[in-house]
C-alpha positions in Angstrom: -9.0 -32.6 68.1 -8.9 -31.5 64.4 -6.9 -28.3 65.6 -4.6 -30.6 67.4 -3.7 -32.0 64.2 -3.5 -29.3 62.1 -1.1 -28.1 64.7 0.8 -31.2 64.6 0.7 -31.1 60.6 2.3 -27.9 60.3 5.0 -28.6 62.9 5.6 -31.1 60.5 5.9 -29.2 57.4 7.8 -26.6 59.3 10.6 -29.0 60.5 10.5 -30.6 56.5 11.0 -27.2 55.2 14.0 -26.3 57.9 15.6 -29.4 56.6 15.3 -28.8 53.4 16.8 -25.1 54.0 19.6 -26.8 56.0 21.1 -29.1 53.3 23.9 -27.8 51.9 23.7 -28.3 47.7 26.2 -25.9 47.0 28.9 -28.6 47.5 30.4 -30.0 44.3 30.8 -33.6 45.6 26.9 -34.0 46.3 25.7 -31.4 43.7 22.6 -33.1 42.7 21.2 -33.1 39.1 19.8 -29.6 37.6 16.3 -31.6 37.7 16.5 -32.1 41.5 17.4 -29.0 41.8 14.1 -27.9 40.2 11.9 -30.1 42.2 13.7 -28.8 44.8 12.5 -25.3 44.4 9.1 -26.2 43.4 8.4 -28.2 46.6 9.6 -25.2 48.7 7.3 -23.4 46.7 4.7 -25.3 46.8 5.0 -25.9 50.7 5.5 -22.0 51.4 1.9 -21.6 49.7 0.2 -24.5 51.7 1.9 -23.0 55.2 0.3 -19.0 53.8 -2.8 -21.2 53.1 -2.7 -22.4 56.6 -2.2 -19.1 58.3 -4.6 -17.3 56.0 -7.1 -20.3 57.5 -6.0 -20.0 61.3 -6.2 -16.2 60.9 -9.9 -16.5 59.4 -10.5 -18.9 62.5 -8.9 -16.3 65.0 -11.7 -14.1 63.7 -14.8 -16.1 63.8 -14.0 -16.7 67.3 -12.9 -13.5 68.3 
């Protein structure tokens, strides 16, 4: 059960992070403030380390049952 939805939560941070990767900000009729921009970045950032925490984690679990 708990795997289930730790499964589940990363498919949803990985389909969060392809959107984010998807939208286009480049375009000068929806360039969005320099301070969305930022946050932007930092909640790639800050995803990219939770999603290396979890594979770090499922790695270490791999292991222990291995």
């Amino acid at each position: 059960m708990a795997e289930q939805q730790l499964m589940q939560s990363i498919g949803r941070i990985e389909r969060a992070l392809s959107r984010l990767e998807r939208t286009d900000f480049s375009s000068s009729s929806a360039a969005p403030h320099s301070e969305l921009v930022e946050r932007h970045e930092r909640l790639k950032a800050a995803t990219q380390a939770a999603m290396n925490d979890l594979d770090r984690l499922l790695a270490s679990k791999g292991r222990e049952n291995g």
